[in-house]
NUPAVEX-925578 format. One line per 10 residues: number of its first residue (from 1); for each residue x, y, z of N, C-alpha, C. Coordinates in steps of 0.001 Angstrom, whole numbers, plus 524288, in hexadecimal, padded with zeros to 5 digits. Layout:
NUM = X,Y,Z,X,Y,Z,X,Y,Z  ... .
***
This chain:
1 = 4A172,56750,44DE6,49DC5,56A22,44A9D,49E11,567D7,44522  4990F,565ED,443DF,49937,5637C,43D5B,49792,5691E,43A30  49372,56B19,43B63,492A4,56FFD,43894,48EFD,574E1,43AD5  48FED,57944,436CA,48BFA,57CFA,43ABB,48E14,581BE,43C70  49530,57FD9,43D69,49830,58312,440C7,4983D,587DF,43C82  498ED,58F3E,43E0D,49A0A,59305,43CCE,49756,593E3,438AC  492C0,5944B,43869,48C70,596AB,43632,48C0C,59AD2,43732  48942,59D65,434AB,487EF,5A45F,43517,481A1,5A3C6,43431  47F1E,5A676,43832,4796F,5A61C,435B5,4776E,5AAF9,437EB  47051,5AD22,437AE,46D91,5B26C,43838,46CBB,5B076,43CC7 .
11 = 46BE1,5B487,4415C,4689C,5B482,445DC,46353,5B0A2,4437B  4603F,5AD85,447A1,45B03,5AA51,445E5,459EB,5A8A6,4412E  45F1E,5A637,4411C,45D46,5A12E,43BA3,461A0,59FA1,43DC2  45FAF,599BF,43A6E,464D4,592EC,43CF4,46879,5945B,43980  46D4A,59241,43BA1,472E7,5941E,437D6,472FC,58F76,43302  47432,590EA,42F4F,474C5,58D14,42A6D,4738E,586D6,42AD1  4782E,584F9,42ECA,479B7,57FC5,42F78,478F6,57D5E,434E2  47651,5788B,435AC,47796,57772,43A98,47BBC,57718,43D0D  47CDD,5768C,44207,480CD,5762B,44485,482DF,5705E,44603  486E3,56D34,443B7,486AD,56755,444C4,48B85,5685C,4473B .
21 = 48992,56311,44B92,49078,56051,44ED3,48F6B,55C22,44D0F  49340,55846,44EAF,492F5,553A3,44F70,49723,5514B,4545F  4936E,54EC2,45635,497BC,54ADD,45AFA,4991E,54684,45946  49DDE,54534,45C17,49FF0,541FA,45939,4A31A,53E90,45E40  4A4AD,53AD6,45E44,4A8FD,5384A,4624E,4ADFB,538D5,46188  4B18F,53703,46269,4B7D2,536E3,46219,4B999,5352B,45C6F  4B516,5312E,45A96,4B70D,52F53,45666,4B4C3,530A0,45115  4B361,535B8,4544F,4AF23,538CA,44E8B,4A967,53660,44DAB  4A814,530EA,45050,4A30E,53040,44F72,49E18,532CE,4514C  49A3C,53624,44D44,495B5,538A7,45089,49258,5351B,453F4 .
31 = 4913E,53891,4582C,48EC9,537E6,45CA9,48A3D,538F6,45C69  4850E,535A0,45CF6,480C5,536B9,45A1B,47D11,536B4,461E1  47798,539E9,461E7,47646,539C3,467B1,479BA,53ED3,46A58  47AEA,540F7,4683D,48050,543DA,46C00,47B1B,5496D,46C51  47B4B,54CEA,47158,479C3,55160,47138,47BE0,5563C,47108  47B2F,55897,46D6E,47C91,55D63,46B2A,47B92,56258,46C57  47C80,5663F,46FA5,4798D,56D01,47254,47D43,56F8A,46DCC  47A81,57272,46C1C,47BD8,57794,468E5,47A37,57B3E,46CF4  47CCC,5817E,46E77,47AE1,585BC,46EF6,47E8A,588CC,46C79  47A68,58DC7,46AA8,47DAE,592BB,46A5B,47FBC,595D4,46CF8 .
41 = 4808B,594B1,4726C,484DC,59823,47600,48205,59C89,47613  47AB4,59CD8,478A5,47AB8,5A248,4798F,47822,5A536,474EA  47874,5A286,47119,4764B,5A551,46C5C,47257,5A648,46D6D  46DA0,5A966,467DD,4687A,5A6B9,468BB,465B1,5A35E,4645A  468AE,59F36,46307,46708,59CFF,45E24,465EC,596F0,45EE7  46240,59385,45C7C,45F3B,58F11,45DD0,462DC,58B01,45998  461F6,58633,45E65,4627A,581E6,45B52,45F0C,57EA1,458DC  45E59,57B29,45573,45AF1,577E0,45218,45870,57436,4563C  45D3A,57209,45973,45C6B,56EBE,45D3E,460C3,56F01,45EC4  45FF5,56DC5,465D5,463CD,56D75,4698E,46234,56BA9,46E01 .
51 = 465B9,56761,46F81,46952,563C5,46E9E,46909,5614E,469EB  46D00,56035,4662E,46BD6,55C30,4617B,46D9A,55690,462CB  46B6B,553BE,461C6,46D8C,54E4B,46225,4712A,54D59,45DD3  4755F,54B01,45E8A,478F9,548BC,45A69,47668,54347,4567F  4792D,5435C,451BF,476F5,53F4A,44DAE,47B53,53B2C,44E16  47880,53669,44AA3,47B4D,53241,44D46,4813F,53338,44985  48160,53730,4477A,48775,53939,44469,489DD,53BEB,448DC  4865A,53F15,44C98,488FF,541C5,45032,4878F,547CF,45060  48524,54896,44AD3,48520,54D9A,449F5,480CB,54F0D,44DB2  480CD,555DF,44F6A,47D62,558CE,44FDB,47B62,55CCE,44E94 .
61 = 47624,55EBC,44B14,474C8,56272,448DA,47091,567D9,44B56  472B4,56B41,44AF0,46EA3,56FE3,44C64,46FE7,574AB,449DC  469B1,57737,447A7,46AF5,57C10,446DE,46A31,58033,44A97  46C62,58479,44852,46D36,58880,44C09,46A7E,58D12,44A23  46648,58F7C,44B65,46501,594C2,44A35,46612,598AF,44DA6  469B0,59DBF,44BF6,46B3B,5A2E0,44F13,46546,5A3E1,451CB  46680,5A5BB,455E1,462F1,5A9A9,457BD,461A7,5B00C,45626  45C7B,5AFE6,453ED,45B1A,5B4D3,4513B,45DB8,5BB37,4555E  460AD,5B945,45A48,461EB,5BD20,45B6E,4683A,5BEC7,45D28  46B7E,5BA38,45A25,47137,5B8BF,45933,4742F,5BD95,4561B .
71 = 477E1,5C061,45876,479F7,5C448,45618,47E33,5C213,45235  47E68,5C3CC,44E17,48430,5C2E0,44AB4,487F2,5C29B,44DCE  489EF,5BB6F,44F2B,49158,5BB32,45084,48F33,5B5CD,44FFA  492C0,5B290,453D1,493D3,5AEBF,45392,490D8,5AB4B,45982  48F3B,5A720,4582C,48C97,5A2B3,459CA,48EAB,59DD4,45A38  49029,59C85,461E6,491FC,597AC,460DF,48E72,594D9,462B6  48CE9,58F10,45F19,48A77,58AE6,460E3,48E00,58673,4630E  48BFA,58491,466BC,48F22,58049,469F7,48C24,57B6E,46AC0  48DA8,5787F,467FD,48B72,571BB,46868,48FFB,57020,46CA4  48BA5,56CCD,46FC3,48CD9,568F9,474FD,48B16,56351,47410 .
81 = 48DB3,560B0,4771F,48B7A,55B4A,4774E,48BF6,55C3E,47F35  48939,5573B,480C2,48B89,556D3,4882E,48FAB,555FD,48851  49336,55551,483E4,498CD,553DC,4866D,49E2C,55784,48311  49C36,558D9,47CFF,49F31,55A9A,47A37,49DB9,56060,47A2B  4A180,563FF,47839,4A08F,567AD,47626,4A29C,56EBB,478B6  4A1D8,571F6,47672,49EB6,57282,472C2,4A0EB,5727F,46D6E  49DC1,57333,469B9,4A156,573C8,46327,49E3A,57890,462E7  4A18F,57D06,4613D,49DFB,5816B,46085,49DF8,58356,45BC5  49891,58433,45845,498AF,58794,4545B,49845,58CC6,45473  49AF9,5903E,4508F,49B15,594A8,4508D,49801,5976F,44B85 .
91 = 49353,59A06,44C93,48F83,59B42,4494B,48EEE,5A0C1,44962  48D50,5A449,444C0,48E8B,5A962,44315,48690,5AC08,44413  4857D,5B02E,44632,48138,5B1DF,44471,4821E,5B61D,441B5  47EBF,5B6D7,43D67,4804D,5BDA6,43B7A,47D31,5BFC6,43A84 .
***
């Protein structure tokens, strides 16, 4: 996780910040082409885009808007690749 992780946002609006990973290899170099699944586990809140493709740094970017019918707690998002994962963020609605 580069950024994004443990945001607080309203039911139906996008949380502050996108949500970035980055892939990377053994030797820390980003992995650019790589495919990226975000879900919210069930939530009901939308992504910007999904699958994201990775940049030739590696990174991957998406925002996240709650679903206008998300009760106040906690929200985990889970980025996948086909082979890695998951890295999960933990996001606040209130």
């Amino acid at each position: 996780i580069v950024s994004g992780n443990n945001q607080t946002g309203v039911p139906g609006k996008p949380l502050p910040k996108p949500l970035v990973v980055s892939v990377t290899d053994q030797y820390k170099n980003g992995l650019g082409g790589i495919s990226v699944t975000f879900t919210d586990n069930g939530a009901s809140g939308t992504f910007s885009d999904n699958p994201v493709t990775t940049s030739s740094n590696g990174t991957a970017s998406v925002t996240y808007t709650l679903g206008s019918k998300d009760k106040a707690g906690t929200i985990t998002i889970s980025a996948t690749t086909s082979t890695l994962g998951p890295l999960n963020f933990t996001e606040t609605a209130k």
